[in-house]
C-alpha positions in Angstrom: 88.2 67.2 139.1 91.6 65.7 138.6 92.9 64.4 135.3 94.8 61.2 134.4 96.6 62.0 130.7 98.4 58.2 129.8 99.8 58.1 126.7 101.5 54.5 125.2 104.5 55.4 123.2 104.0 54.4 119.3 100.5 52.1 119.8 98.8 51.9 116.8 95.4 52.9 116.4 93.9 49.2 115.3 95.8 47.2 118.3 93.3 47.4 120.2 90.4 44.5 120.4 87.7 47.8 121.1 89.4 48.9 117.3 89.4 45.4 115.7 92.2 43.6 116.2 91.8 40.1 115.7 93.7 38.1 118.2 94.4 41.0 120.8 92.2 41.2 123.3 92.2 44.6 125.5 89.7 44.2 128.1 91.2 47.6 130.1 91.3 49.9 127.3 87.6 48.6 126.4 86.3 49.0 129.6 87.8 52.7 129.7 86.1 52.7 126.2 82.6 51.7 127.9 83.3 54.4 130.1 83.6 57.0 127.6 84.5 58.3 124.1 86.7 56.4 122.0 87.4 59.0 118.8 88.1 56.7 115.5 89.9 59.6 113.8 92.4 61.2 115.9 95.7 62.4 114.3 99.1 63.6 115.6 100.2 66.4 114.7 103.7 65.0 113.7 104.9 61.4 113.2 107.8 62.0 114.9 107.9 61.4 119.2 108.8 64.7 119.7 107.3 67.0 117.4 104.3 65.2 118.3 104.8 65.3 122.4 105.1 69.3 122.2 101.9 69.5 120.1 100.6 68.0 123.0 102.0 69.6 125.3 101.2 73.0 124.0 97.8 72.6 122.0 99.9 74.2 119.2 100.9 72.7 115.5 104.8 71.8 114.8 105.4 74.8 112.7 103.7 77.0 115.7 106.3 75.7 118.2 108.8 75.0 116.5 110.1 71.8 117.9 110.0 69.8 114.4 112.3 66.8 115.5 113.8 64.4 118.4 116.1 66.9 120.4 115.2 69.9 119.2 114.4 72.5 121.9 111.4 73.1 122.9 112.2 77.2 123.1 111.8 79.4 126.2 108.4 80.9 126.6 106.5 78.3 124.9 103.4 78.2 127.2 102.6 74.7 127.7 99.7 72.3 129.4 101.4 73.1 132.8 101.5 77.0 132.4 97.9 77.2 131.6 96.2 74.6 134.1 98.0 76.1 137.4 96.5 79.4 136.4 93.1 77.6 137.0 94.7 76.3 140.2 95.5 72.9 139.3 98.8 71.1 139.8 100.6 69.6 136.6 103.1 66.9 136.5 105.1 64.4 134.8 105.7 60.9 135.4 107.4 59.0 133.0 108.7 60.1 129.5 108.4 63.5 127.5 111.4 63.6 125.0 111.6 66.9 126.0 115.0 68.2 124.6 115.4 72.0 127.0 116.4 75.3 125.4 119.5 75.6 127.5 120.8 78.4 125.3 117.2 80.3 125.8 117.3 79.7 129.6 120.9 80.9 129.7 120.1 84.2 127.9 117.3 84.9 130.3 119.5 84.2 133.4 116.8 81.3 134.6 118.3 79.0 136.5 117.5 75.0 135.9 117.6 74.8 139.9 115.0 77.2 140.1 111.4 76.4 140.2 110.7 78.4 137.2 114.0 77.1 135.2 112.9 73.4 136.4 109.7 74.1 134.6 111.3 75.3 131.3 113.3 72.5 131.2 110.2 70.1 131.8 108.0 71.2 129.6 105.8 73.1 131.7 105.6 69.9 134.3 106.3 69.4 138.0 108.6 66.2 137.5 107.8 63.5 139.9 109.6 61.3 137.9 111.0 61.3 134.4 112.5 58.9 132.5 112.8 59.0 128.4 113.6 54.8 129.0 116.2 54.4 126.1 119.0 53.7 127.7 121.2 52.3 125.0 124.5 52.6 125.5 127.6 52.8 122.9 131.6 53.3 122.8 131.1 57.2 123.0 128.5 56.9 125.9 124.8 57.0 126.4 122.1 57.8 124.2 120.5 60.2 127.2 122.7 62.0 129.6 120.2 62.0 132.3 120.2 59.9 135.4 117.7 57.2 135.2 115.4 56.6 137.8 114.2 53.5 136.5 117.9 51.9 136.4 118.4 53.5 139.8 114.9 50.9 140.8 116.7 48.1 139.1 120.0 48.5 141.3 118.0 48.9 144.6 115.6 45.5 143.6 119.2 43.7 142.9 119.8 43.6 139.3 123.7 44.7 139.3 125.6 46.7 136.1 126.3 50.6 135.2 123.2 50.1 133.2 120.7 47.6 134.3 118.0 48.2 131.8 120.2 47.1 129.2 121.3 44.0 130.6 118.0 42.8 132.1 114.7 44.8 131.0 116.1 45.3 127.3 117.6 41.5 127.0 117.0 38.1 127.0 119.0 35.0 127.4 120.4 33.1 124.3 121.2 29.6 124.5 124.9 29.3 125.4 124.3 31.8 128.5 124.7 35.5 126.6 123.1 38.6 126.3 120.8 38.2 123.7 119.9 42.4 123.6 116.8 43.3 122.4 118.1 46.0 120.2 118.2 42.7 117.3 115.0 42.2 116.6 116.0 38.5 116.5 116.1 38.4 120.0 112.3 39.9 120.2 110.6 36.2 120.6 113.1 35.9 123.7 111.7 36.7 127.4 113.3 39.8 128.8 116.1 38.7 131.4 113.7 40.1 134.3 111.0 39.6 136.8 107.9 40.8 135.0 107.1 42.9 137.9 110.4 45.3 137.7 109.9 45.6 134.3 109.2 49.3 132.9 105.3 48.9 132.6 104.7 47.6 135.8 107.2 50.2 137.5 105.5 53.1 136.1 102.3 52.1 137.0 103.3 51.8 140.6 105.0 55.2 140.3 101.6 56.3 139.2 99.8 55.0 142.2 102.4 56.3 144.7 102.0 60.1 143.2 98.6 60.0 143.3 98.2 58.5 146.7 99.8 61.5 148.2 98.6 64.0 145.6 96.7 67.1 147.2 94.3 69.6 145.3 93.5 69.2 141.6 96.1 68.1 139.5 96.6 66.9 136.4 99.3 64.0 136.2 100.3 62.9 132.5 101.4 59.5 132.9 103.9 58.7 130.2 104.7 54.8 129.2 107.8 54.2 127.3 106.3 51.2 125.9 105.2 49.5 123.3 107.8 51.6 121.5 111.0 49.6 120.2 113.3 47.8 121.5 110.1 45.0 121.3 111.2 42.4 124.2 109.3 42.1 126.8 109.0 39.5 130.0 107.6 36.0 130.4 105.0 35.4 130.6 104.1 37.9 127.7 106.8 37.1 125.5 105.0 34.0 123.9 101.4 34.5 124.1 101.5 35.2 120.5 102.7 33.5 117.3 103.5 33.8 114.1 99.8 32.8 113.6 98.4 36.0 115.1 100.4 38.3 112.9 98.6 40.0 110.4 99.3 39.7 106.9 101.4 43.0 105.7 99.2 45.8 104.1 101.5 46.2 101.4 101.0 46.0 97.5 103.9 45.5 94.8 102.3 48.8 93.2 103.5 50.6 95.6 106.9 50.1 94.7 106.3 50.7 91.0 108.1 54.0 89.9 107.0 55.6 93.7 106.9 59.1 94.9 110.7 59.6 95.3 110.4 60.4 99.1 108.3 57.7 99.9 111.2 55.8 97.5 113.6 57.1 99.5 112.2 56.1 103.7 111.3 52.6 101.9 114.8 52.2 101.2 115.7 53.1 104.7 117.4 50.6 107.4 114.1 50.0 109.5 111.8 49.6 106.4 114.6 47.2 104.7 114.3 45.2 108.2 110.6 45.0 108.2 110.0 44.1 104.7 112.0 40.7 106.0 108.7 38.6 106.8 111.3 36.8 110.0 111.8 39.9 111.2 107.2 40.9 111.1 107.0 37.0 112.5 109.6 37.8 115.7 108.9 41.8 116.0 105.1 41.8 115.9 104.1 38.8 118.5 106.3 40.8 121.0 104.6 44.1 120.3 101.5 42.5 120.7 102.8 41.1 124.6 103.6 44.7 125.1 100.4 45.9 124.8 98.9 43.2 126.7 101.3 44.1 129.6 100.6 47.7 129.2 96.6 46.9 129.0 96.9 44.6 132.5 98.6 47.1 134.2 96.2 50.0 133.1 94.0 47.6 134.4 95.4 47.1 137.6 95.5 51.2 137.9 92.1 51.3 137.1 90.6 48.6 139.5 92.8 50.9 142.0 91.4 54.0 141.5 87.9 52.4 141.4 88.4 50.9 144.8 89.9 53.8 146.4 86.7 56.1 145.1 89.0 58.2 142.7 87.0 57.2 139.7 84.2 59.5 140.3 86.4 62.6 140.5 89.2 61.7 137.8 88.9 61.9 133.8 91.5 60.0 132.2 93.0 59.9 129.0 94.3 56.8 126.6 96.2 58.2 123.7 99.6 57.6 121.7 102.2 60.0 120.4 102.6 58.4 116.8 101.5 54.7 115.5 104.5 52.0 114.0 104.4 50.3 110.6 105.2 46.8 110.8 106.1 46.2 107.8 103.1 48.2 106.5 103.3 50.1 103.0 107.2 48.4 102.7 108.1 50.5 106.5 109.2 50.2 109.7 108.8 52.8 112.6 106.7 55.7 111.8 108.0 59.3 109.9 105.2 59.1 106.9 101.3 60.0 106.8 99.8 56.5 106.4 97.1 55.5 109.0 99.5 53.3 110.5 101.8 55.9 111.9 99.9 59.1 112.2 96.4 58.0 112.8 96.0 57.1 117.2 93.8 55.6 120.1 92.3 58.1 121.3 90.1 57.3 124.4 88.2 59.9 126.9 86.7 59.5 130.0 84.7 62.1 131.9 83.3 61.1 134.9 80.3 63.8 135.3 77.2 63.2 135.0 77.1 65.6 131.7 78.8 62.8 129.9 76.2 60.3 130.8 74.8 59.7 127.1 78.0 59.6 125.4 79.7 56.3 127.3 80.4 53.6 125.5 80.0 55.2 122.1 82.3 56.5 119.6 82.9 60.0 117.5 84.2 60.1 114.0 84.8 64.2 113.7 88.2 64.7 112.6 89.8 65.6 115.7 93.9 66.3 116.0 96.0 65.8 119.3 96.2 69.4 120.2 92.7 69.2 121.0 93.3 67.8 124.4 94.9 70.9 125.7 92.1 73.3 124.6 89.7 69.9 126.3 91.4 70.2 129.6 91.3 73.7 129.9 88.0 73.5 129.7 87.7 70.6 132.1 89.5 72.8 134.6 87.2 75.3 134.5 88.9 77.9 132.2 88.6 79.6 129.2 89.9 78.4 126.4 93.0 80.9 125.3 92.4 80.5 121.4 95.1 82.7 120.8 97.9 80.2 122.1 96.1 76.8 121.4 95.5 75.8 118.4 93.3 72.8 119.2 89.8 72.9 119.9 87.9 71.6 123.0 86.1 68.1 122.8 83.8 68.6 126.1 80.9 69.2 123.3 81.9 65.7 122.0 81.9 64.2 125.0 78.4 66.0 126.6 76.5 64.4 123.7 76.4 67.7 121.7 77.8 68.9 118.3 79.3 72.2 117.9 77.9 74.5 115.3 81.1 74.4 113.6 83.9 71.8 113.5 87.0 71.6 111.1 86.7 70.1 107.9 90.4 69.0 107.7 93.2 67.5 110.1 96.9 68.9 109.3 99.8 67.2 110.2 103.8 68.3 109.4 107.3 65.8 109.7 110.7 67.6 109.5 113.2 65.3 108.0 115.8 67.1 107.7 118.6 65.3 110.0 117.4 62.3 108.6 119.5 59.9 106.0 116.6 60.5 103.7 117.1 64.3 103.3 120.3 63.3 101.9 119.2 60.7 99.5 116.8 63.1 98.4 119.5 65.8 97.8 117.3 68.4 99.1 118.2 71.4 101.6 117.0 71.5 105.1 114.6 74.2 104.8 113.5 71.7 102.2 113.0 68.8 104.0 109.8 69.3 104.8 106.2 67.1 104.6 102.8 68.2 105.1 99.9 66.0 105.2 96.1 67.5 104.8 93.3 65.3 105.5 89.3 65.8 104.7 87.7 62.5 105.9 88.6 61.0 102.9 91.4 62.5 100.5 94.3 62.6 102.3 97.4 65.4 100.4 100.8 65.0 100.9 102.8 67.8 100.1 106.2 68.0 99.7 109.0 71.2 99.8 111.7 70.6 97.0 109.6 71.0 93.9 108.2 67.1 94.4 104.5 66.7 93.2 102.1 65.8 95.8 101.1 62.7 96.8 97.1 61.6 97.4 94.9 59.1 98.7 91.4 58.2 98.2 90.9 56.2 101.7 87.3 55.3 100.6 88.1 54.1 97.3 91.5 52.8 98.5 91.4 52.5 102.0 95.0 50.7 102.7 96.5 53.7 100.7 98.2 51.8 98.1 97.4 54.1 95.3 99.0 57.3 94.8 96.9 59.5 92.7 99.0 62.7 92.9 100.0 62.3 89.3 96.6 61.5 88.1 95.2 64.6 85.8 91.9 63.7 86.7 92.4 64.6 90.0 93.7 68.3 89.7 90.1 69.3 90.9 90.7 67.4 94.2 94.5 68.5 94.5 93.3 71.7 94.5 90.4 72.0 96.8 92.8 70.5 99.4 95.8 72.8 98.2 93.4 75.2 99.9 92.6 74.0 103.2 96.8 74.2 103.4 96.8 77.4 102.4 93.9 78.5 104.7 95.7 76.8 107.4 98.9 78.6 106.8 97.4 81.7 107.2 96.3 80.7 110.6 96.9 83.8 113.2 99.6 81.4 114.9 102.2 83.9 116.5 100.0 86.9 118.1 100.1 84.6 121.9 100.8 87.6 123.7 97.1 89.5 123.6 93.7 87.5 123.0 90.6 88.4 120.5 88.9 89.3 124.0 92.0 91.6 125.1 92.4 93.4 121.6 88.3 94.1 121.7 89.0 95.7 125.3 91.4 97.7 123.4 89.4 99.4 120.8 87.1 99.9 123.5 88.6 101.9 125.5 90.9 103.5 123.4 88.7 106.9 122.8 88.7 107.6 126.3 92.1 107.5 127.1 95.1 108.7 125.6 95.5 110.6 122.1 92.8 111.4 119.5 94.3 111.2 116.5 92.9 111.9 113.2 90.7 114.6 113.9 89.9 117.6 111.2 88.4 120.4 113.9 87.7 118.6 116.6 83.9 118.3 115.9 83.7 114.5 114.6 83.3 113.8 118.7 82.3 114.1 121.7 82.8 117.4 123.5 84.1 115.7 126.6 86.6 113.6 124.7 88.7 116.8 123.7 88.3 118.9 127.1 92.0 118.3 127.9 92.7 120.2 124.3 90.2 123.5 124.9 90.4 126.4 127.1 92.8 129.4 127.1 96.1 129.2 125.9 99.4 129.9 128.7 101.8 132.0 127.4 104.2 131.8 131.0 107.4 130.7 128.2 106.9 134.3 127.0 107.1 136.2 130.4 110.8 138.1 131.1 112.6 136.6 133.8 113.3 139.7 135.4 109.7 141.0 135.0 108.6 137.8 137.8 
């Protein structure tokens, strides 16, 4: 079996019509819905693209890897999805985006090459690359934002679209009316069309890219198709850039309360520049309508890659994968982007098809067990074939889930972490780097935030209050609560999370086979075992160090 891995960067849980939405209608994602699970509590493990993407990558939490932020290494020797599938004899590669930031430093110490095949791994994260491209090609006075050669502006040149940087002048702009570049970096500009055939633009492109690989793919692979969109900048090409208006966007899940004497860190990212933008209702009225034409691109072309597979037989043999790294805000709870723990930004689509007959019963139905995004690792693993390496992934496997049974244990809380230390908050906050540090624990219903610093915590009652406008983490009468979740974050930071190197199964071996081999130590007379386990110990003893020389 072959596996399809598509993740949407920043789509929010709820915009999909399967989830709910009101006006948007997602006829591909449903039908991939009908085909499988869809999982209504999934979480990232970080609402940050990065973090999150190597929590993916690895099955393993932020703190386990170490990769807290965008363009922070991922270090050397981090065994990722890649390392473990082609041990099962399945290929693993990359199309699209990763934010993968490589641990040159690391690969220099260990003399790995990035021309090598191993160093080209490393510096992949784990994947064959058959093409990559992080999309954000903004440009400034110093230089680029990404210093790597784009393939997609490299497409744009060859289909005619001249400039250094093509992306910026045509996928990422629209027209105003006196002639100029009306970038898509202003959100102003996001009701304009993008200044480019829809068919070149980045959605379409990477779904063709997609088709081409797997056209010529041999033996099992695994190909994690990675879609810059619908994250910012929100412009996107006629004839999606007006099929929604102000009318369809949502009204702002936001309550003045919230901005009564709040939690100073959640004081501090409301007062940032995205969540000042977003609290502007122009800004919701132009951003959100062009978000939503994003997604409805990205749903037609998953379409068209579906209807592809289907008529080319590959369905039957493929299980494929609709997820998101993070969610976006809005204008939700007063923010913009993602960074905090609200549904909005950490909560995802989650959407899994198996196409075995073992999965018969569950298509078209959903699962509500808490599950986290390092679970597809531990899932595909097992998809594979393999065992499971519980001592390197974190995440647990979902083929129970998905084969219409329930495992005889499950967790009973979701974990998710956000390093903001590089961030202008830290420094609003006054607080150190080691400090700058969030951790969000999640039962079903009470959600805790805790916070390094010396802040209180922060909690939610999302049955009670299920926008989340209510902090309770001040409220006496909730100490009970605070507490009991105080401890799932305690029992998860105790989790065995560094011993990667020998398995449960490998240290049992050990024990085994340890009396048989080797020393016995600890012994009083020799009598506490088995004869034959102390024959090499018995027997006469040689005295040839005490025979003269000359006497031999």
């Amino acid at each position: 079996m072959n596996i399809l891995f598509v993740m949407y960067d920043q789509l929010r849980f709820d915009y999909l019509s399967c989830a709910g939405h009101p006006h948007l209608e997602t006829p591909n994602f449903d039908r991939l819905a009908a085909m499988g699970v869809r999982f209504t509590e999934a979480y990232v493990q970080s609402p940050i693209c990065g973090a999150s993407r190597m929590s993916f990558y690895t099955g393993r939490y932020a703190s386990s890897h170490g990769a807290q932020w965008n363009g922070f290494p991922l270090r050397v020797g981090e065994v990722t999805l890649g390392d473990h599938l082609r041990k099962l004899g399945m290929q693993s590669w990359l199309i699209g985006k990763t934010h993968m930031k490589v641990d040159a430093e690391g690969m220099a110490r260990l003399g790995l090459s990035p021309d090598s095949m191993i160093g080209a791994r490393q510096a992949e994260c784990g994947f064959d690359a058959w093409i990559r491209d992080d999309g954000l090609w903004g440009q400034g006075p110093d230089g680029f934002y990404d210093q790597k050669r784009s393939p997609y502006n490299e497409y744009l040149k060859s289909r005619g679209y001249d400039g250094e940087n093509p992306w910026a002048d045509y996928a990422n702009a629209g027209v105003d009316d006196e002639g100029n570049i009306a970038s898509g970096w202003m959100f102003m500009n996001a009701d304009k069309p993008a200044n480019i055939r829809e068919e070149d633009s980045e959605t379409p492109w990477l779904t063709s890219e997609t088709m081409r690989f797997i056209e010529q793919a041999e033996g099992d692979w695994m190909a994690h198709v990675s879609y810059i969109k619908p994250h910012w900048p929100y412009i996107v090409p006629a004839p999606y850039h007006d099929m929604y208006g102000a009318n369809h966007v949502p009204a702002a899940r936001r309550h003045e309360i919230e901005r009564e004497d709040p939690h100073p860190i959640y004081g501090a990212f409301m007062a940032n520049k995205v969540a000042s933008a977003f609290q502007q209702d122009i800004v919701r009225e132009k951003v959100i309508p062009a978000y939503m034409g994003l997604i409805k691109q990205a749903d037609d072309q998953f379409g068209r890659l579906l209807d592809w597979l289907e008529e080319t037989g590959r369905l039957t043999d493929t299980m494929i994968v609709v997820t998101s790294d993070h969610g976006d805000y809005l204008g939700d709870h007063w923010l913009g982007e993602k960074d905090m723990f609200h549904e909005p930004s950490v909560k995802i689509p989650f959407i899994v098809y198996d196409p075995r007959s073992e999965a018969d019963a569950t298509r078209g139905t959903t699962c509500a067990a808490l599950v986290e995004s390092i679970d597809l690792a531990a899932t595909f693993v097992e998809a594979a074939g393999g065992i499971v390496p519980n001592h390197i992934i974190e995440g647990r496997s979902l083929m129970p889930w998905l084969h219409g049974e329930t495992p005889d244990t499950w967790r009973d809380f979701v974990v998710s972490e956000y390093d903001y230390s590089v961030t202008p908050m830290r420094t609003t906050l006054g607080v150190s780097a080691s400090d700058a540090r969030l951790f969000m624990v999640f039962d079903g219903r009470y959600k805790l935030i805790h916070a390094e610093g010396g802040f209180r915590p922060m909690l939610f009652d999302t049955v009670a209050d299920p926008d989340e406008f209510h902090d309770l983490g001040a409220d006496p009468a909730q100490a009970e609560t605070i507490a009991r979740l105080y401890q799932m974050l305690a029992q998860w930071g105790r989790r065995n999370a560094q011993r990667v190197t020998r398995s449960d199964a490998e240290i049992d071996a050990m024990r085994g086979s340890s009396a048989r081999k080797g020393i016995l130590p600890f012994m009083v007379d020799g009598s506490e075992v088995a004869t034959d386990l102390t024959v090499k110990y018995r027997g006469p003893a040689r005295q040839i160090h005490l025979v003269d020389d000359d006497n031999v």
